[in-house]
Wavefront OBJ file of the C-alpha trace (Angstrom):
o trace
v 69.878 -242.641 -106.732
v 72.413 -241.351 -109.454
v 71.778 -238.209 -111.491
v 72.658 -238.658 -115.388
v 73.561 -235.328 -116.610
v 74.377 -234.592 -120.652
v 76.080 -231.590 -120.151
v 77.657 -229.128 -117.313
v 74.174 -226.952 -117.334
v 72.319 -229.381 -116.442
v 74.459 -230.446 -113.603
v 75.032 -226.205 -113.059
v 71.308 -226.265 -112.998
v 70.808 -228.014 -110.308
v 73.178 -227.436 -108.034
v 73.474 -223.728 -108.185
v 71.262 -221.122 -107.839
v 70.292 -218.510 -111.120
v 72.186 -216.000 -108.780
v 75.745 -218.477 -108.374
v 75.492 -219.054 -112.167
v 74.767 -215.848 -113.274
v 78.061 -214.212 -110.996
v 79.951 -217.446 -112.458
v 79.198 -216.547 -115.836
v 80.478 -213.154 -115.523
v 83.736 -213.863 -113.688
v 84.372 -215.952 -116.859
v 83.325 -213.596 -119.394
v 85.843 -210.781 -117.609
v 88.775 -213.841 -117.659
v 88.449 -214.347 -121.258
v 88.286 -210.631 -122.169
v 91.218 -209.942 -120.030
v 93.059 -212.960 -121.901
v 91.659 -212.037 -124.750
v 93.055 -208.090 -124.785
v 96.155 -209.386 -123.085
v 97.269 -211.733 -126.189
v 95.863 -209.313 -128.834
v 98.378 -206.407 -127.361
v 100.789 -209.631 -127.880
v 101.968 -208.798 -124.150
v 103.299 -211.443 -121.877
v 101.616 -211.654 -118.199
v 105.480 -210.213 -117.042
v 104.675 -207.429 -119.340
v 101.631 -206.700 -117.952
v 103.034 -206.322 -114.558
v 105.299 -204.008 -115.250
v 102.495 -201.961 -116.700
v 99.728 -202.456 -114.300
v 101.843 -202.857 -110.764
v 99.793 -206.267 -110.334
v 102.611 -208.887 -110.042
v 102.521 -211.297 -113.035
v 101.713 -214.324 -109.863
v 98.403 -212.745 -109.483
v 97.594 -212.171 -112.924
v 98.101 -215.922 -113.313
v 95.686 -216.565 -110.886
v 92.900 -214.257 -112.391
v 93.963 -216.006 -115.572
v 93.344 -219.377 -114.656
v 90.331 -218.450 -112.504
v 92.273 -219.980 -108.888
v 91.124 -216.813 -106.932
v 88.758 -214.325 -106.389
v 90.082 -211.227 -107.511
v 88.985 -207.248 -106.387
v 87.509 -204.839 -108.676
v 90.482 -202.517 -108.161
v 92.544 -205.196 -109.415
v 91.121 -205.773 -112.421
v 90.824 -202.503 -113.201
v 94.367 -201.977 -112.274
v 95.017 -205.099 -115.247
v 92.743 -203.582 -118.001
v 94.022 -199.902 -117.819
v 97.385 -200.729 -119.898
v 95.101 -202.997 -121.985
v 93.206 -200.068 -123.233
v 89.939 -201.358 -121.793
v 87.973 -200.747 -118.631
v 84.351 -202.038 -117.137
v 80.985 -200.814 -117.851
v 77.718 -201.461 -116.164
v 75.100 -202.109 -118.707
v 71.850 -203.738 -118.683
v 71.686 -207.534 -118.449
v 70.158 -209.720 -121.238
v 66.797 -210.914 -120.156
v 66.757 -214.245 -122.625
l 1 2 3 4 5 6 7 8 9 10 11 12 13 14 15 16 17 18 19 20 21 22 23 24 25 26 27 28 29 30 31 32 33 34 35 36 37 38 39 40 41 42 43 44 45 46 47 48 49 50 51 52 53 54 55 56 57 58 59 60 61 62 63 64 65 66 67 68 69 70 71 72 73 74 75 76 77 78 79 80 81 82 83 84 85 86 87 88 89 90 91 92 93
């Protein structure tokens, strides 16, 4: 039997659990907030290492979403971006 899906939640749906999506979601949102600060500084990734000690490899990696990356790290990226992490409460809807 072949599933038809219409879109990638639907497939998401039903292969992952709420859990795997919801930590999926996030990693992304992080990614393109750490893009997103990155370009609006107008500072290349090489930049970035020089200012954060990460080498510009590894911030590739985050960027592209190849690897799993430690808190520290990111951290370590956002400081010269002028940002940080905060735990807040999660949407419920």
């Amino acid at each position: 039997m072949t599933n038809e899906y219409t879109t990638w939640r639907d497939y998401e749906k039903e292969v992952f659990s709420p859990s795997e999506i919801a930590a999926s979601d996030l990693r992304v949102a992080i990614i393109v907030e750490l893009i997103k600060a990155r370009k609006d500084k107008g500072i290349t990734q090489k930049e970035l290492e020089s200012l954060s000690g990460i080498k510009q490899s590894a911030i590739a990696r985050l960027e592209q979403g190849t690897t799993a990356v430690r808190l520290d790290t990111i951290l370590k990226i956002l400081a010269p971006l002028g940002k940080t992490l905060a735990v807040v409460p999660m949407n419920k809807g």
